[in-house]
C-alpha positions in Angstrom: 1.9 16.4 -12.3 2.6 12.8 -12.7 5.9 13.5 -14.5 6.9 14.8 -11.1 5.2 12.3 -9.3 6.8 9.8 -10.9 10.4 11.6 -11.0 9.9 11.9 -7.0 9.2 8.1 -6.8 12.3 7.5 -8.7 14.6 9.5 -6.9 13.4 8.1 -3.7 14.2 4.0 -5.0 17.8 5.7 -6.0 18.3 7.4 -2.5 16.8 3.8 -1.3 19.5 2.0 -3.3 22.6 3.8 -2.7 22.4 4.0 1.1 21.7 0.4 1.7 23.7 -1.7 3.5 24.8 -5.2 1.2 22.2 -6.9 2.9 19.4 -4.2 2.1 20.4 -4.4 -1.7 20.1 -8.4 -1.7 16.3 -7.9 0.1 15.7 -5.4 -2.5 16.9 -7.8 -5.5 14.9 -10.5 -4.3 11.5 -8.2 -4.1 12.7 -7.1 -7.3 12.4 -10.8 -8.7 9.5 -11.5 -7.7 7.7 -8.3 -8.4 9.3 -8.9 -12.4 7.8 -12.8 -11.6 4.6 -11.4 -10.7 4.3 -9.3 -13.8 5.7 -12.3 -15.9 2.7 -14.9 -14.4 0.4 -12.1 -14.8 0.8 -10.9 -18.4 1.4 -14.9 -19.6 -2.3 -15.5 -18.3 -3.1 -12.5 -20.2 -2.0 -14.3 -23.2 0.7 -11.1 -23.4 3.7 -13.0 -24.2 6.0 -10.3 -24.8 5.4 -8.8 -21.7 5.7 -11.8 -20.3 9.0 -12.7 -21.7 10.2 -9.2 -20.8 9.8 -9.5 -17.1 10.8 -13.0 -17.0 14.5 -11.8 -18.8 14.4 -9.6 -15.9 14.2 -12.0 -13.3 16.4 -14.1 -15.0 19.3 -10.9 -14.9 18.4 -10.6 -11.4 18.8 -14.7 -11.1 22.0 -14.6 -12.6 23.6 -11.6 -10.4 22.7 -13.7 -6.7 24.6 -16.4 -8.4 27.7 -14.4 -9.7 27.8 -12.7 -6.5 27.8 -16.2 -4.4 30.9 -16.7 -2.2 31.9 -20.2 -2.9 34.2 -20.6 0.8 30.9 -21.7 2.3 29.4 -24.8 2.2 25.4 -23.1 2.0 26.6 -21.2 -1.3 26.8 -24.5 -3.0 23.0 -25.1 -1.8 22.0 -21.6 -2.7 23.5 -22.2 -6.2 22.3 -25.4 -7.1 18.6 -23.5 -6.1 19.3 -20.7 -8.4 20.0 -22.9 -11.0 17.1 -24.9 -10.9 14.6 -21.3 -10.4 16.8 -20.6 -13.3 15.7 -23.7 -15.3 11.9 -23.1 -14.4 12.3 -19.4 -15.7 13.8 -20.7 -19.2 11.3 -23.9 -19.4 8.1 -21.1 -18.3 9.3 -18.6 -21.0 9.7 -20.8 -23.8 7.1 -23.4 -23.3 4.9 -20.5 -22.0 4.0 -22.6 -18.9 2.9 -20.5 -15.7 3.4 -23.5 -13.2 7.1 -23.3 -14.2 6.9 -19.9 -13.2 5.3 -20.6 -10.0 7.6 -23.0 -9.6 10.7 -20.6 -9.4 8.3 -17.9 -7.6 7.9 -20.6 -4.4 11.2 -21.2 -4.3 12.2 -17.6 -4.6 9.8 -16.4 -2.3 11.5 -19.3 0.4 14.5 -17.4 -0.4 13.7 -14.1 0.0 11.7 -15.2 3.9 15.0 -17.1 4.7 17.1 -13.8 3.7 14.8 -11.4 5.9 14.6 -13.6 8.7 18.7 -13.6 8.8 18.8 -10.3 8.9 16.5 -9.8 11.2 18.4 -12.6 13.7 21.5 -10.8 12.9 19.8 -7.1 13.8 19.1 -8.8 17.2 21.9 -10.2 17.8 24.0 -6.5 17.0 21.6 -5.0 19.4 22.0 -7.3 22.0 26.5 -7.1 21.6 26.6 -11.0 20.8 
């Protein structure tokens, strides 16, 4: 029963992932981060540092993509890389000094990010719907 459960969840995230839109997928990577943060705050104060340093590498994959995927014609992709690099930083200095406040440090930053993101969407949404 919770093999099944758990295969139904799965094919629903893959159904989820290959019909979004670009912008969808981005959303999703940034919820992805900090949902792979969380876990790596979480299992640091647990004093599971394996755990830890698993979900952070995950963020820090996740980190990595935005910033290979940044289109460097516009001005804003410099200021969206120079943030990623720094969350980046904060990642690599929480992991290996196994310091949660540089963790929360890249989680505030990401979670500005990923509020910023939605809200463009959403601004773009409207404006589709109203023909601008």
């Amino acid at each position: 029963m919770l093999n099944s459960q758990a295969a139904m969840a799965n094919a629903y995230k893959n159904q989820q992932i290959m019909t979004a839109s670009p912008e969808q997928l981005t959303l999703l990577l940034y919820n992805g981060a900090l949902r792979f943060l969380n876990e790596s705050i979480q299992a640091m104060e647990e004093g599971e540092l394996q755990k830890s340093h698993n979900a952070n590498m995950r963020v820090q994959a996740i980190i990595s993509e935005f910033v290979v995927t940044l289109d460097m014609n516009y001005e804003i992709s410099q200021n969206w890389a120079a943030l990623y690099e720094y969350i980046e930083h904060c990642l690599i200095e929480g992991n290996v000094k196994k310091d949660v406040q540089q963790l929360n440090n890249a989680k505030a930053i990401l979670e500005d990010m990923r509020n910023t993101w939605q809200e463009a969407m959403k601004l773009a949404q409207q404006a589709k719907v109203a023909g601008v």
